[in-house]
Structure formats: structure tokens, C-alpha cells
N, C-alpha and C positions, 0 to 999 in steps of 0.2 A: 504494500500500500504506500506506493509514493508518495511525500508531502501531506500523513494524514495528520501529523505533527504540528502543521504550520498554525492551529489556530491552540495551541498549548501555550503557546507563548505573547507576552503583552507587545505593542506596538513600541514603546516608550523605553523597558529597558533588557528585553529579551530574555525575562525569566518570566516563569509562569504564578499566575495569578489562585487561580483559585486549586484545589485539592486534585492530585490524581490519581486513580483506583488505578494499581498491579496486580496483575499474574502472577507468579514464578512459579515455574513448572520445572522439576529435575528429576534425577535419580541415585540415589545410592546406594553405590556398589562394596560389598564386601566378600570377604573368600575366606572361611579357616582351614586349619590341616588337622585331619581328624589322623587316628592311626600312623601318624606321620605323615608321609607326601602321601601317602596311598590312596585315601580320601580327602578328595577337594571340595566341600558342600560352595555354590554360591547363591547368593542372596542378594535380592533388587529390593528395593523399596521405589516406587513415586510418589514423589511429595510435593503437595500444591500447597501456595500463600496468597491468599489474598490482605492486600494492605494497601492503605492510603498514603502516598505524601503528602503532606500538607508543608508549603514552600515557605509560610510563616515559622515553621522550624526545624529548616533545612540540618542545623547540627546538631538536633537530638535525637535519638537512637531510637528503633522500630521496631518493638517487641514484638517477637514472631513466636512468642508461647502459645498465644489463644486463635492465633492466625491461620493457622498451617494444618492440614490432613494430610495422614496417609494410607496409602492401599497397601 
């Protein structure tokens, strides 16, 4: 979506004005060694966050405790 960006931000000094609703979508991966190398079990998780910026406080930190599910 080319340029769907362009109205995120103010005319006046190129940061954005009001609050933005995020996605984050990922995955984590891990692997242990059962039996030694023998057995390699692995294990995905996907994990979703939904969270707000709000640009009025750009330096305060965004608790992803009550945020975040996963399958």
C-alpha cells in the first residue's frame, strides 16, 4: 500500500498527531536436546500485540503484558 502513511502525519511538523493502533505479528522459535543430540523436540509459538502509540509520549514505554496473545 503505497503512500497509505501520508495522512499519519501533520502538515506543520511531520510527526503524527493523534494515536496509532499496531499489529505485531511474530514467532518464537525454540529447540531443546532431549537424550542428548538424539532428540530435537521444536516448538513455535505466534504471538500477536495489539497497542496504541500515542505521540504525546513518544519516551514512555508500552506494556505488552495485557497486550499480547498467543496460539
Amino acid at each position: 500500500m503505497y503512500g497509505s502513511g501520508a495522512g499519519l502525519s501533520s502538515t506543520a511538523t511531520g510527526k503524527p498527531l493523534l494515536p496509532v493502533h499496531l499489529t505485531l505479528n511474530f514467532t518464537v522459535r525454540s529447540k531443546a536436546y532431549v537424550l542428548g543430540k538424539l532428540v530435537k523436540p521444536r516448538f513455535y509459538k505466534t504471538i500477536g500485540c495489539d497497542i496504541t502509540f500515542n505521540p504525546n509520549k513518544a519516551n514512555a514505554t508500552i506494556s505488552l503484558k495485557h497486550a499480547c496473545t498467543y496460539d
